[in-house]
PDB file of the backbone (N, CA, C, O) and the ligand in Angstrom, with CONECT records:
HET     ZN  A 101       1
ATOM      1  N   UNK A   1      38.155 -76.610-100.878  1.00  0.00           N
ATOM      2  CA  UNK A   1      37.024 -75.675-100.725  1.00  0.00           C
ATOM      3  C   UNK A   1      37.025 -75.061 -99.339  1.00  0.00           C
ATOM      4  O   UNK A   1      36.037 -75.045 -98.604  1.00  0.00           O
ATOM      5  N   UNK A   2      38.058 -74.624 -99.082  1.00  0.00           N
ATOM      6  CA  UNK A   2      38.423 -73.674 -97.752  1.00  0.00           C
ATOM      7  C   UNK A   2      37.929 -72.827 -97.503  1.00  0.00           C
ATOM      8  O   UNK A   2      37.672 -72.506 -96.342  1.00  0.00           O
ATOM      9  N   UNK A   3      37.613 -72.143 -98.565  1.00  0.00           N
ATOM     10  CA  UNK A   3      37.019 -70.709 -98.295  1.00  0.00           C
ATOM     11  C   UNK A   3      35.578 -70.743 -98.061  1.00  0.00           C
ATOM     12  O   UNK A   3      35.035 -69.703 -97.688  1.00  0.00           O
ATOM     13  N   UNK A   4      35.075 -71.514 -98.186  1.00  0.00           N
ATOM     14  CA  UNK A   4      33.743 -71.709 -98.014  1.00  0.00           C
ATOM     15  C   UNK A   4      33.530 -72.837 -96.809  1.00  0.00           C
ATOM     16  O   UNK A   4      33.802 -74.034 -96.725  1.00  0.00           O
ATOM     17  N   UNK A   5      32.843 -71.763 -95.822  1.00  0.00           N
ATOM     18  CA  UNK A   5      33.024 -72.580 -94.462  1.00  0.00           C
ATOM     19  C   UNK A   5      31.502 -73.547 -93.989  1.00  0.00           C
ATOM     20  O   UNK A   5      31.161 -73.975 -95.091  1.00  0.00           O
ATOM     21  N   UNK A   6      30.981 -73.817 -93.476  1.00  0.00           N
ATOM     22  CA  UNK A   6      30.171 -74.582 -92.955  1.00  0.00           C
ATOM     23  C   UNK A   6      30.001 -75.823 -93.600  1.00  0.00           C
ATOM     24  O   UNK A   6      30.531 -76.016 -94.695  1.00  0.00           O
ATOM     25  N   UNK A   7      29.247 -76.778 -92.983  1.00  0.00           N
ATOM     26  CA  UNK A   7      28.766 -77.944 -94.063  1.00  0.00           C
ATOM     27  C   UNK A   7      27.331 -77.685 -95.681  1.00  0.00           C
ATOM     28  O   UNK A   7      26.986 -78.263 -96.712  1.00  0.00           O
ATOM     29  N   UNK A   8      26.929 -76.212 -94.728  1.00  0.00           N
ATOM     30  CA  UNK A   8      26.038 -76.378 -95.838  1.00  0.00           C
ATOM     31  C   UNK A   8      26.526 -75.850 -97.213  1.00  0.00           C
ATOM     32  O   UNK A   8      25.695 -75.682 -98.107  1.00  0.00           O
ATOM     33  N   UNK A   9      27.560 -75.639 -97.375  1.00  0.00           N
ATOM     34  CA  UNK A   9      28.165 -75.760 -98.605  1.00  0.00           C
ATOM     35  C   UNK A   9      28.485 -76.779 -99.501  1.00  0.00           C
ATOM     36  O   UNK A   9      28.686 -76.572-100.698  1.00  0.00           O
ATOM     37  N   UNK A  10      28.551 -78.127 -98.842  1.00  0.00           N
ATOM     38  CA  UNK A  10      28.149 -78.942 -99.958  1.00  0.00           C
ATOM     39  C   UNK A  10      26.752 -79.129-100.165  1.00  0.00           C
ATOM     40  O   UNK A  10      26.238 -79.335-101.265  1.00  0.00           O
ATOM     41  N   UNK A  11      26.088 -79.043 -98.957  1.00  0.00           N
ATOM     42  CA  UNK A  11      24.789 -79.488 -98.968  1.00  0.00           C
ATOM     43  C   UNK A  11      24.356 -78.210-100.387  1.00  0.00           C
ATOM     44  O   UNK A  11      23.860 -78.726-101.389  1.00  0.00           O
ATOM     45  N   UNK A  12      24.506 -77.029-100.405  1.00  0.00           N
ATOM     46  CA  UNK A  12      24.516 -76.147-101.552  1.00  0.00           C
ATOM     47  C   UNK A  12      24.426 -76.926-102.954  1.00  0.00           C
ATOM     48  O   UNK A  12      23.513 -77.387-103.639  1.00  0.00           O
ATOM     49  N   UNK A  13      25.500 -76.863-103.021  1.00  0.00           N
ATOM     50  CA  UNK A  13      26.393 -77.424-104.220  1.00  0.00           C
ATOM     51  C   UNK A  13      25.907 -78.799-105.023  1.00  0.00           C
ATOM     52  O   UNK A  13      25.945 -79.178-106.194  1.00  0.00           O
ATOM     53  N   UNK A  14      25.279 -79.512-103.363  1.00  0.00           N
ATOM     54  CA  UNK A  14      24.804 -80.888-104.219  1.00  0.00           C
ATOM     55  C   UNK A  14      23.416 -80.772-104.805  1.00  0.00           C
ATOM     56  O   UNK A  14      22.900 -81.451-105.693  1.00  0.00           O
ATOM     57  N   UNK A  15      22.894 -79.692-104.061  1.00  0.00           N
ATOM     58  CA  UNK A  15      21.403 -79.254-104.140  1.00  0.00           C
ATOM     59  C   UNK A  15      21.183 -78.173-105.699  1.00  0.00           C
ATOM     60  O   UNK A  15      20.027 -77.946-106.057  1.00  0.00           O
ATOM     61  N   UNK A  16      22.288 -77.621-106.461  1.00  0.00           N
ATOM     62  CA  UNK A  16      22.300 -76.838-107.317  1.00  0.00           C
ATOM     63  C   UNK A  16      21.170 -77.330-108.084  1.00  0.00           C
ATOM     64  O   UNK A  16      20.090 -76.745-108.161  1.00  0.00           O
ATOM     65  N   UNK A  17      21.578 -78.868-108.875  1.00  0.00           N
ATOM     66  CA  UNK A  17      21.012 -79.427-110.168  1.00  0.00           C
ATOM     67  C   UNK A  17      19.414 -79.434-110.024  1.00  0.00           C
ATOM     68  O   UNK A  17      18.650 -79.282-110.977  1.00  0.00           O
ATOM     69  N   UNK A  18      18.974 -79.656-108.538  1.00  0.00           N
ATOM     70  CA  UNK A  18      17.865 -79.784-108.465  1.00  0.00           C
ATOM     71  C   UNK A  18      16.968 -78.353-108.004  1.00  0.00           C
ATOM     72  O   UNK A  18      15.747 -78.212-107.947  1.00  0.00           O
ATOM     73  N   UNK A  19      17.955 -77.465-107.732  1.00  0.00           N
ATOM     74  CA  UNK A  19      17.310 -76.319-108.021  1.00  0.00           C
ATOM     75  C   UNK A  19      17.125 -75.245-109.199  1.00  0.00           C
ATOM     76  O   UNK A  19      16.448 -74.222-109.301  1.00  0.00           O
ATOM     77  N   UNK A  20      18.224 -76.071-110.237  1.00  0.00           N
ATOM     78  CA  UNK A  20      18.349 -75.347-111.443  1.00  0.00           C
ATOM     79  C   UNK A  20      16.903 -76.015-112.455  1.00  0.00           C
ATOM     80  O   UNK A  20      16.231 -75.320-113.218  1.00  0.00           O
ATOM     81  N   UNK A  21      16.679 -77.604-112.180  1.00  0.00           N
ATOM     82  CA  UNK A  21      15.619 -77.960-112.679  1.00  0.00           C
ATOM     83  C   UNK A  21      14.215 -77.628-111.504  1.00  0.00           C
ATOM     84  O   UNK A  21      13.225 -78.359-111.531  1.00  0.00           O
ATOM     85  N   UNK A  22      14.285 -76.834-110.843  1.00  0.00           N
ATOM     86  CA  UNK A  22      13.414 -75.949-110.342  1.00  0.00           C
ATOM     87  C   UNK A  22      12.084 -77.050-109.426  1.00  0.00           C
ATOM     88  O   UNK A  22      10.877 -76.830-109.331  1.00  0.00           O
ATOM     89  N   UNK A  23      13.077 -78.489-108.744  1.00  0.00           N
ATOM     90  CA  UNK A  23      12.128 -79.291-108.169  1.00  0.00           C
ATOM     91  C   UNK A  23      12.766 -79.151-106.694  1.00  0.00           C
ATOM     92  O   UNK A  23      12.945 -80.198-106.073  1.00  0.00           O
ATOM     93  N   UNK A  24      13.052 -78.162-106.209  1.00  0.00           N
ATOM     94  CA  UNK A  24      13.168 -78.142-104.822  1.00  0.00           C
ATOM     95  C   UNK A  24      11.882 -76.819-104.060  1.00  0.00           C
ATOM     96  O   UNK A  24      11.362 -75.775-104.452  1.00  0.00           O
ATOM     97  N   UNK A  25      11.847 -77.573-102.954  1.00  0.00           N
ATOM     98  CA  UNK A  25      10.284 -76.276-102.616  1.00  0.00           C
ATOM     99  C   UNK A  25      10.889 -75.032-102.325  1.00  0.00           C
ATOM    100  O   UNK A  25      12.098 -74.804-102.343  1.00  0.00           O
ATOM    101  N   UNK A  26       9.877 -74.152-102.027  1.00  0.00           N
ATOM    102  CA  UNK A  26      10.646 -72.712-101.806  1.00  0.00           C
ATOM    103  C   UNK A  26      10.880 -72.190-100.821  1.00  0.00           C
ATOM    104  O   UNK A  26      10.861 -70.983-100.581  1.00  0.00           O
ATOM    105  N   UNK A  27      11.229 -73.420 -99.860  1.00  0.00           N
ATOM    106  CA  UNK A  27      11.825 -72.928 -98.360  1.00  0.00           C
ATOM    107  C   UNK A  27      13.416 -73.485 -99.257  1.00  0.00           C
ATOM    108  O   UNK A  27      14.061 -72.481 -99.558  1.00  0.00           O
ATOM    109  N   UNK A  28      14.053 -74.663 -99.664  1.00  0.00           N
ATOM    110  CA  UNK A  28      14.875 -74.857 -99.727  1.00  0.00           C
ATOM    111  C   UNK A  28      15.637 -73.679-100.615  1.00  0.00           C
ATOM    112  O   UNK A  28      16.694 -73.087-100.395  1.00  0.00           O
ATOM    113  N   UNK A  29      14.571 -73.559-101.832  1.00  0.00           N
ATOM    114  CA  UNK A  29      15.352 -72.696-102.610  1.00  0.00           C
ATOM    115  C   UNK A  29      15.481 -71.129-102.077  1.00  0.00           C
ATOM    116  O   UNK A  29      16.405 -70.528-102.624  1.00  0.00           O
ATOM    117  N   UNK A  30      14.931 -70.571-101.375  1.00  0.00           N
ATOM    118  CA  UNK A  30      15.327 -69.792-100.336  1.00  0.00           C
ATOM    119  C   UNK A  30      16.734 -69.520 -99.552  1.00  0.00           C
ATOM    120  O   UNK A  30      17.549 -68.616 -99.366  1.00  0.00           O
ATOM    121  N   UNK A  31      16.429 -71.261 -99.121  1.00  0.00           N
ATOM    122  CA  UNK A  31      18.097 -71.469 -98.100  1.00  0.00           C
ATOM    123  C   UNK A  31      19.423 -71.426 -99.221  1.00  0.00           C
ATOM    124  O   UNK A  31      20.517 -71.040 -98.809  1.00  0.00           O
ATOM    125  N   UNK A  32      19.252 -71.839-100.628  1.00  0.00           N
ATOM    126  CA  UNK A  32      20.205 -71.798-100.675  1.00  0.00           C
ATOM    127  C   UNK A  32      20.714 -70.460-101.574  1.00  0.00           C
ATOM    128  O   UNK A  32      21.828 -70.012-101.848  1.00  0.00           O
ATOM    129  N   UNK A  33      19.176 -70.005-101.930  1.00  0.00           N
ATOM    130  CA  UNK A  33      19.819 -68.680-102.645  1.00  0.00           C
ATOM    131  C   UNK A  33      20.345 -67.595-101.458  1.00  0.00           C
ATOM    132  O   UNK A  33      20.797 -66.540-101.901  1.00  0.00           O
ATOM    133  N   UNK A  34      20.329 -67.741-100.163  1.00  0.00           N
ATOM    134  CA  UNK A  34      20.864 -67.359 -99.474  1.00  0.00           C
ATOM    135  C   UNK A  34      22.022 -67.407 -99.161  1.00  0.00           C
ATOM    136  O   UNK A  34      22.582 -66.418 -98.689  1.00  0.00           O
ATOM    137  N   UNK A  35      22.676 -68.621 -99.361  1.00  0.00           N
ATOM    138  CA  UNK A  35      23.694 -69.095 -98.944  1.00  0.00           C
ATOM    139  C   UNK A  35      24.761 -68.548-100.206  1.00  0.00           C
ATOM    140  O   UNK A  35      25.876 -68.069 -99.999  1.00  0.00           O
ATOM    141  N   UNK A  36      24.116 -68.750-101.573  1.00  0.00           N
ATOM    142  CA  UNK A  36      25.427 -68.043-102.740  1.00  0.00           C
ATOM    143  C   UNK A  36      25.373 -66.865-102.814  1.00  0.00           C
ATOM    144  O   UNK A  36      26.257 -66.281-103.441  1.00  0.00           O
ATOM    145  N   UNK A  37      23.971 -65.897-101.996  1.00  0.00           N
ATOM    146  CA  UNK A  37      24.711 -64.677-102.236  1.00  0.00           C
ATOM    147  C   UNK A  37      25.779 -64.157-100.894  1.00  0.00           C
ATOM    148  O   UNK A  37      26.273 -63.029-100.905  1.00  0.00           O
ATOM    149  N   UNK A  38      26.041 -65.155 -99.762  1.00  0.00           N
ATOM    150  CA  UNK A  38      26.964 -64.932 -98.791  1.00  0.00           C
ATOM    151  C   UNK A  38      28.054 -65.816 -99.256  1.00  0.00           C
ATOM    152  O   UNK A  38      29.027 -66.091 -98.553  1.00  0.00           O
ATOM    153  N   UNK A  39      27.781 -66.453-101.008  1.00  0.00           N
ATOM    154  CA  UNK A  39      29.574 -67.316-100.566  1.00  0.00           C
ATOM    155  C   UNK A  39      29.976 -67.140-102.609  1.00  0.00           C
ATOM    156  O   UNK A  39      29.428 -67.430-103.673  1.00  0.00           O
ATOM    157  N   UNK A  40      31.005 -66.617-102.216  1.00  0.00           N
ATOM    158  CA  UNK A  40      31.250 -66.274-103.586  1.00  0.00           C
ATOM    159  C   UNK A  40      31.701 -67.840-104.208  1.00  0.00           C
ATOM    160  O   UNK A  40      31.091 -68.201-105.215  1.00  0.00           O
ATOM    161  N   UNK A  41      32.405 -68.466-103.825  1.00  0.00           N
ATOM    162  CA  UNK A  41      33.068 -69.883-103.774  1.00  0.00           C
ATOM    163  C   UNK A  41      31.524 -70.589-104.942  1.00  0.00           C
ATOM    164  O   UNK A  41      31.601 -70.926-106.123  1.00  0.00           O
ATOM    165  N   UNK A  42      30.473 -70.598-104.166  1.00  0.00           N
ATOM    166  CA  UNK A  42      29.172 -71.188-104.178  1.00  0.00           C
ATOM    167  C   UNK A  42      28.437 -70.839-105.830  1.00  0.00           C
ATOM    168  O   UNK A  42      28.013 -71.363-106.860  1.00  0.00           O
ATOM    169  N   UNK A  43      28.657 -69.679-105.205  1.00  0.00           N
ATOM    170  CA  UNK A  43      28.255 -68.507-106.065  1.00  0.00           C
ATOM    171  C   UNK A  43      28.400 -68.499-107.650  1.00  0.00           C
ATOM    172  O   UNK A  43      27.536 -68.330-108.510  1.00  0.00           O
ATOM    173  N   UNK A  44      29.641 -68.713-107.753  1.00  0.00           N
ATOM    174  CA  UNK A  44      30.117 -68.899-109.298  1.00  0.00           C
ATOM    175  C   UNK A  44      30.257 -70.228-109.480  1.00  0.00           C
ATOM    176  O   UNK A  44      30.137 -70.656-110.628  1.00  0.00           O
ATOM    177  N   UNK A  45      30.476 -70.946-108.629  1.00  0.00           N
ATOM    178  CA  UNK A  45      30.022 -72.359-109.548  1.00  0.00           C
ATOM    179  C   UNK A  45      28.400 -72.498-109.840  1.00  0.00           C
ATOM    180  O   UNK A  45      28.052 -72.909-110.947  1.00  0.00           O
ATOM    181  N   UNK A  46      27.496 -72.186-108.933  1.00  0.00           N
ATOM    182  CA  UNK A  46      26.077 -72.128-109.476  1.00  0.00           C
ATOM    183  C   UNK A  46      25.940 -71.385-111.292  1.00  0.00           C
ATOM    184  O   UNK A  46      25.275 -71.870-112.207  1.00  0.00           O
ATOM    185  N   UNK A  47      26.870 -70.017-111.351  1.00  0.00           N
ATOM    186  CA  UNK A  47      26.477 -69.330-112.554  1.00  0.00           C
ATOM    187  C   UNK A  47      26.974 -70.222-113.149  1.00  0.00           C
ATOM    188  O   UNK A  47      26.255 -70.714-114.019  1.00  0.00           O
ATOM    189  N   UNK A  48      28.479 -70.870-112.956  1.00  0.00           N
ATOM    190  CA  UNK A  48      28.632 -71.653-114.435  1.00  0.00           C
ATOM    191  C   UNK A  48      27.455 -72.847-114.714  1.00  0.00           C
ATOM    192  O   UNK A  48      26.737 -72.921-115.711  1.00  0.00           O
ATOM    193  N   UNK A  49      27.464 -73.619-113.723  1.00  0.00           N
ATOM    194  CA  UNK A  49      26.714 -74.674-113.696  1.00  0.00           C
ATOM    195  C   UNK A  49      25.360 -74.485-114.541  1.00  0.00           C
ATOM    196  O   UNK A  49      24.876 -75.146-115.459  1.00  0.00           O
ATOM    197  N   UNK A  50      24.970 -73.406-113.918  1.00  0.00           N
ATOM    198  CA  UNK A  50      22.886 -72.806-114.996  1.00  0.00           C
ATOM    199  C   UNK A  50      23.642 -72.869-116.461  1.00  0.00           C
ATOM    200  O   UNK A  50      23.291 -73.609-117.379  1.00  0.00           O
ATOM    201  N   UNK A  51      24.523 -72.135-116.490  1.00  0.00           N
ATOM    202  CA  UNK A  51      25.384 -71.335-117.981  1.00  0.00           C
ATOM    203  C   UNK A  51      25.303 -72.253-118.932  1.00  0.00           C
ATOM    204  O   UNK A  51      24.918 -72.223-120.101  1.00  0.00           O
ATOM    205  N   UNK A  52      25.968 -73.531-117.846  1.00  0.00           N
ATOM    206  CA  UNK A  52      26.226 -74.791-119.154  1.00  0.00           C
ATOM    207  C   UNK A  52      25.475 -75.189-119.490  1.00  0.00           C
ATOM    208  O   UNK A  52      25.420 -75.497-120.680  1.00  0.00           O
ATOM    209  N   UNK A  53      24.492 -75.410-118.664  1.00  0.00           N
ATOM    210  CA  UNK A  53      23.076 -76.070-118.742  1.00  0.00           C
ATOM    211  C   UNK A  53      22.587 -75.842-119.792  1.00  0.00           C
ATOM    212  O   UNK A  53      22.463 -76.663-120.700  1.00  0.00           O
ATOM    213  N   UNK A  54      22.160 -74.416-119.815  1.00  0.00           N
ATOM    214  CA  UNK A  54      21.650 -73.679-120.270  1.00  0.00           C
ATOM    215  C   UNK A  54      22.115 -74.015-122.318  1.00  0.00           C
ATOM    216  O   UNK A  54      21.507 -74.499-123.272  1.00  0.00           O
ATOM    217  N   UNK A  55      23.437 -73.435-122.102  1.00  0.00           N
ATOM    218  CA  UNK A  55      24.173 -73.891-123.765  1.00  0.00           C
ATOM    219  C   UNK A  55      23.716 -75.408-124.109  1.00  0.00           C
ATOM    220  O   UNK A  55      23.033 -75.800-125.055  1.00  0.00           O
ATOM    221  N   UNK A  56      24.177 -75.979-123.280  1.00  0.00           N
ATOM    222  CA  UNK A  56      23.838 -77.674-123.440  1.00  0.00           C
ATOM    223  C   UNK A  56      22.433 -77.886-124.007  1.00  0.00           C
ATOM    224  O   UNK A  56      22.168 -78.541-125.015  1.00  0.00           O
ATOM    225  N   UNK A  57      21.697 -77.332-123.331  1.00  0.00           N
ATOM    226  CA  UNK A  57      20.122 -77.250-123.439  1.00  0.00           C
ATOM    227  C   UNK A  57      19.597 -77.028-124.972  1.00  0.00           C
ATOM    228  O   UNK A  57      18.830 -77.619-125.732  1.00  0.00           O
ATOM    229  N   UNK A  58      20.401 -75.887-125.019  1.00  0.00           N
ATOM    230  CA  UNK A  58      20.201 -74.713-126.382  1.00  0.00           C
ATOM    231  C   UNK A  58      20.967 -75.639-127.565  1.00  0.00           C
ATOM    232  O   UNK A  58      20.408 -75.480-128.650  1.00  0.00           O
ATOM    233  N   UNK A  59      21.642 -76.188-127.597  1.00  0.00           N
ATOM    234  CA  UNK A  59      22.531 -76.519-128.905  1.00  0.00           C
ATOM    235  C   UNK A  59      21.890 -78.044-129.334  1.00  0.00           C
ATOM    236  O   UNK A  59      21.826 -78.682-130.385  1.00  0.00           O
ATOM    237  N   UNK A  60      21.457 -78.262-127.941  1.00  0.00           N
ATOM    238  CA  UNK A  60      20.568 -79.674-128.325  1.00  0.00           C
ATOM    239  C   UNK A  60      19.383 -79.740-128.745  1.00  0.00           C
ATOM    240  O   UNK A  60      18.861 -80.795-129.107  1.00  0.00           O
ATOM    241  N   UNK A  61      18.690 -78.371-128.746  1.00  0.00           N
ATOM    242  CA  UNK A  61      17.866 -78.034-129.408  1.00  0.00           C
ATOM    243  C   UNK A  61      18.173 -77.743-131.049  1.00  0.00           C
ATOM    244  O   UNK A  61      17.574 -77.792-132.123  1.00  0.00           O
ATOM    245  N   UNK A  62      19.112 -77.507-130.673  1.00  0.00           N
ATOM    246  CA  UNK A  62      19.517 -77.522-132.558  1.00  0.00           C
ATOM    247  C   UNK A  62      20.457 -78.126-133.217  1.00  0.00           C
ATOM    248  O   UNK A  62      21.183 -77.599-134.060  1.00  0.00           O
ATOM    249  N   UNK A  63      20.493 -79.997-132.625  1.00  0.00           N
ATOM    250  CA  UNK A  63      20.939 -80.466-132.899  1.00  0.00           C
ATOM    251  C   UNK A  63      22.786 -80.708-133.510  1.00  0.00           C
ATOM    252  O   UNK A  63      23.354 -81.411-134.345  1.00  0.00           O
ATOM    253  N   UNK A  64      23.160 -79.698-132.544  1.00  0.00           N
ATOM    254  CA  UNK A  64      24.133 -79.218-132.509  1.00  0.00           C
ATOM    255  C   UNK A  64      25.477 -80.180-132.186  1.00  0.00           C
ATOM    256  O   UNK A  64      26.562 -80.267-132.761  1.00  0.00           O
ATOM    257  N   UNK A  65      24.993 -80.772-131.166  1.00  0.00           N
ATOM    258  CA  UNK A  65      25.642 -81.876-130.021  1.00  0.00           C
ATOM    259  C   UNK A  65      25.753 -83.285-130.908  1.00  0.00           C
ATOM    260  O   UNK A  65      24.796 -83.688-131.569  1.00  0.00           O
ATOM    261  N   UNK A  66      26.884 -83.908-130.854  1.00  0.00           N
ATOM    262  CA  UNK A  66      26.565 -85.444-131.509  1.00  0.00           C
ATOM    263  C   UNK A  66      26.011 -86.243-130.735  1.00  0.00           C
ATOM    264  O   UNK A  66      26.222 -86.024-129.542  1.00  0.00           O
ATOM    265  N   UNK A  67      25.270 -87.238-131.026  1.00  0.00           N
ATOM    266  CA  UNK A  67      24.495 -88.214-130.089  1.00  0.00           C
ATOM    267  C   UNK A  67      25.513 -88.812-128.812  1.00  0.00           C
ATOM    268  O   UNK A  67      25.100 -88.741-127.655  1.00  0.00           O
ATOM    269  N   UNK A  68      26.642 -89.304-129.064  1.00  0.00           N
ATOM    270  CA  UNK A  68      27.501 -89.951-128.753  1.00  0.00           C
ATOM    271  C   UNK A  68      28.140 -88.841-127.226  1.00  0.00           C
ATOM    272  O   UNK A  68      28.274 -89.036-126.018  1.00  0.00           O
ATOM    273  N   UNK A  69      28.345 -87.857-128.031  1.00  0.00           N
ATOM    274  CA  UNK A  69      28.867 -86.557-126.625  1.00  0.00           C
ATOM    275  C   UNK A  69      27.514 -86.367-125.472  1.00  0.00           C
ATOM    276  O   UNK A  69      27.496 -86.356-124.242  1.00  0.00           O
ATOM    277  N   UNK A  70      26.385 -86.225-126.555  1.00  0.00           N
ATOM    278  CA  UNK A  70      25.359 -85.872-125.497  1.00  0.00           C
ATOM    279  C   UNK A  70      24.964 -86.802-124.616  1.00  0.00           C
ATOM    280  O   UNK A  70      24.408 -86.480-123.566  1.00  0.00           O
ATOM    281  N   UNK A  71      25.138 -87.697-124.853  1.00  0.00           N
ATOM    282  CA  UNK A  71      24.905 -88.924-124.273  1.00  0.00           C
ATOM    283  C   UNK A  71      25.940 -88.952-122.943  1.00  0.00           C
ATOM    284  O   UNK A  71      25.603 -89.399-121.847  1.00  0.00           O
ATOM    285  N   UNK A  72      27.099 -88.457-123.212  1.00  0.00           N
ATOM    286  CA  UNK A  72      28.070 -88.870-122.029  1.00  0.00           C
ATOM    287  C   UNK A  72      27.535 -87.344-120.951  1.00  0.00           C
ATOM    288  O   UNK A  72      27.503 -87.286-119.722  1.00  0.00           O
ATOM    289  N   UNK A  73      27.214 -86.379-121.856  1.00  0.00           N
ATOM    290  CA  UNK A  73      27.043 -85.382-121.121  1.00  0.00           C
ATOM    291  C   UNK A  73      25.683 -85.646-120.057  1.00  0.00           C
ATOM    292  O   UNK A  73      25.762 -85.522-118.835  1.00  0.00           O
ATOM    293  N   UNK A  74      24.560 -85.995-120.728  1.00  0.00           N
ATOM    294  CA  UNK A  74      24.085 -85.974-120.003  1.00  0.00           C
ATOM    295  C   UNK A  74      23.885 -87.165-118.722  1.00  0.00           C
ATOM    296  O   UNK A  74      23.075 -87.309-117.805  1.00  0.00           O
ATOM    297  N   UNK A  75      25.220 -87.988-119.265  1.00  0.00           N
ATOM    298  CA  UNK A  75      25.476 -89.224-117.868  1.00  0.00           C
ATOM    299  C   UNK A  75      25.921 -88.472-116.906  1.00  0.00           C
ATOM    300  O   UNK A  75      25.636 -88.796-115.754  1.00  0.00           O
ATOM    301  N   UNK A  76      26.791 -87.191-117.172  1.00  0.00           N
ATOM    302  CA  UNK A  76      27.882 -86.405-116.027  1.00  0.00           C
ATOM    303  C   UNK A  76      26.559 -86.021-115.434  1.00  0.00           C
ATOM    304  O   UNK A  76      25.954 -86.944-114.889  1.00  0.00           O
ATOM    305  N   UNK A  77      25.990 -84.836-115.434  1.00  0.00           N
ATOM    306  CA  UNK A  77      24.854 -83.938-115.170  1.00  0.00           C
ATOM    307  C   UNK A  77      23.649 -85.290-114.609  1.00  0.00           C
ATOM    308  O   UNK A  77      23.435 -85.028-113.426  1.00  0.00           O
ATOM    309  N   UNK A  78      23.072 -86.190-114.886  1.00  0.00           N
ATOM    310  CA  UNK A  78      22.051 -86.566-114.581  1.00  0.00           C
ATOM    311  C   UNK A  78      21.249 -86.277-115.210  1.00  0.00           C
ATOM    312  O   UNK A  78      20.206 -86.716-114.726  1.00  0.00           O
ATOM    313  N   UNK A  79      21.011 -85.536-116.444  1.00  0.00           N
ATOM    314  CA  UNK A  79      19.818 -84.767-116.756  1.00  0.00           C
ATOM    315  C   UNK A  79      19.621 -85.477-118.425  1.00  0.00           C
ATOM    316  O   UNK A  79      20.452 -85.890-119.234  1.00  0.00           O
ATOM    317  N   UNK A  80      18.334 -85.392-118.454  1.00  0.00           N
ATOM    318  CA  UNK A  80      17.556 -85.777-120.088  1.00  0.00           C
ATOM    319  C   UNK A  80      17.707 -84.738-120.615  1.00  0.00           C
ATOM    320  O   UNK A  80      16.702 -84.053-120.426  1.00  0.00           O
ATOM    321  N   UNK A  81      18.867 -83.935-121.529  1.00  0.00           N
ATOM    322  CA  UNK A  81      19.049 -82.914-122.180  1.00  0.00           C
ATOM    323  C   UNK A  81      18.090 -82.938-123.578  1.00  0.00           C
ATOM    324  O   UNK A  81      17.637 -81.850-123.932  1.00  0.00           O
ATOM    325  N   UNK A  82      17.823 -83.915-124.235  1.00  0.00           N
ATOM    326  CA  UNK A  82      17.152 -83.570-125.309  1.00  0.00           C
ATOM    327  C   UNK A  82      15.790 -84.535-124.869  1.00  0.00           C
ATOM    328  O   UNK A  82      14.883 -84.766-125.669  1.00  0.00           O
ATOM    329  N   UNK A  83      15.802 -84.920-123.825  1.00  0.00           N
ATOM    330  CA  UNK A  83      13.817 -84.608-123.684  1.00  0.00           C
ATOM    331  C   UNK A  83      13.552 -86.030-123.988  1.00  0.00           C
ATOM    332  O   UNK A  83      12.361 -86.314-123.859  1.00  0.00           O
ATOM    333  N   UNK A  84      14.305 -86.995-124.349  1.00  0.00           N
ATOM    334  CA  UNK A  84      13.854 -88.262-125.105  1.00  0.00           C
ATOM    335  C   UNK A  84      13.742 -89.279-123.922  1.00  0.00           C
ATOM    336  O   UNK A  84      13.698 -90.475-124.211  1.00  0.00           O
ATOM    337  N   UNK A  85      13.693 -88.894-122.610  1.00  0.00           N
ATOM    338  CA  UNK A  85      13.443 -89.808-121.868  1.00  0.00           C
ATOM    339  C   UNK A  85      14.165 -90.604-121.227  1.00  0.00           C
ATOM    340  O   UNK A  85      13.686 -91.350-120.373  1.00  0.00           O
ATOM    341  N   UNK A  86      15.338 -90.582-121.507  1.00  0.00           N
ATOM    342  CA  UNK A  86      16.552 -91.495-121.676  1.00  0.00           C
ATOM    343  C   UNK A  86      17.737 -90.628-121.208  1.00  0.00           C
ATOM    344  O   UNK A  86      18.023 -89.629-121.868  1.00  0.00           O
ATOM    345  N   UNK A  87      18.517 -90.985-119.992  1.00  0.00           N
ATOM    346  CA  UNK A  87      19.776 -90.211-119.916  1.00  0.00           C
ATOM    347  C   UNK A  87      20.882 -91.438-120.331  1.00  0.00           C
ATOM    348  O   UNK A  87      20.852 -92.650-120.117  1.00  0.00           O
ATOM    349  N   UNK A  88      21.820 -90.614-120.984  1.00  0.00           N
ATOM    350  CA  UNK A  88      22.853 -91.383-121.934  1.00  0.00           C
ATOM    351  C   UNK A  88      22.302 -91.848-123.446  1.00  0.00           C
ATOM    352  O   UNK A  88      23.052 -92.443-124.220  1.00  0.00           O
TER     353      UNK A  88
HETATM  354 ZN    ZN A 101      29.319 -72.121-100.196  1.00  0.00          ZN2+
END
């Protein structure tokens, strides 16, 4: 990740998930929507990252996903994709 210079680029990057679930305040989310529109690097991993989310989100809404996948998925991510309280 060369092209993307300072430290706050991971600090970015690690900060995505919790700004995509929209629990960071709005000085942070400020700093970092600042930061992906100066770093393309940043930048497109944020779009994919919402993107997947987003599908992940959507297909588990319609039961789309097998228990077994969603389960691992939502061990990668951290996140309660289908709402049941429970990650994995
Ligand atoms: Zn960056």
């Amino acid at each position: 990740m060369d092209a993307c210079d300072g430290p706050d680029c991971n600090e970015t990057l690690k900060e995505l998930d919790l700004f995509l679930d929209a629990e960071l305040s709005d000085a942070a989310r400020d700093g970092i929507r600042h930061h992906l529109d100066g770093c393309p690097d940043c930048h497109s991993a944020f779009d994919f990252h919402a993107e997947l989310k987003q599908v992940i989100h959507q297909k588990c809404q319609e039961n789309e996903i097998p228990a077994d996948l969603l389960s691992r998925i939502e061990r990668c991510f951290d996140t309660d994709f289908d709402g049941d309280g429970v990650i994995g």
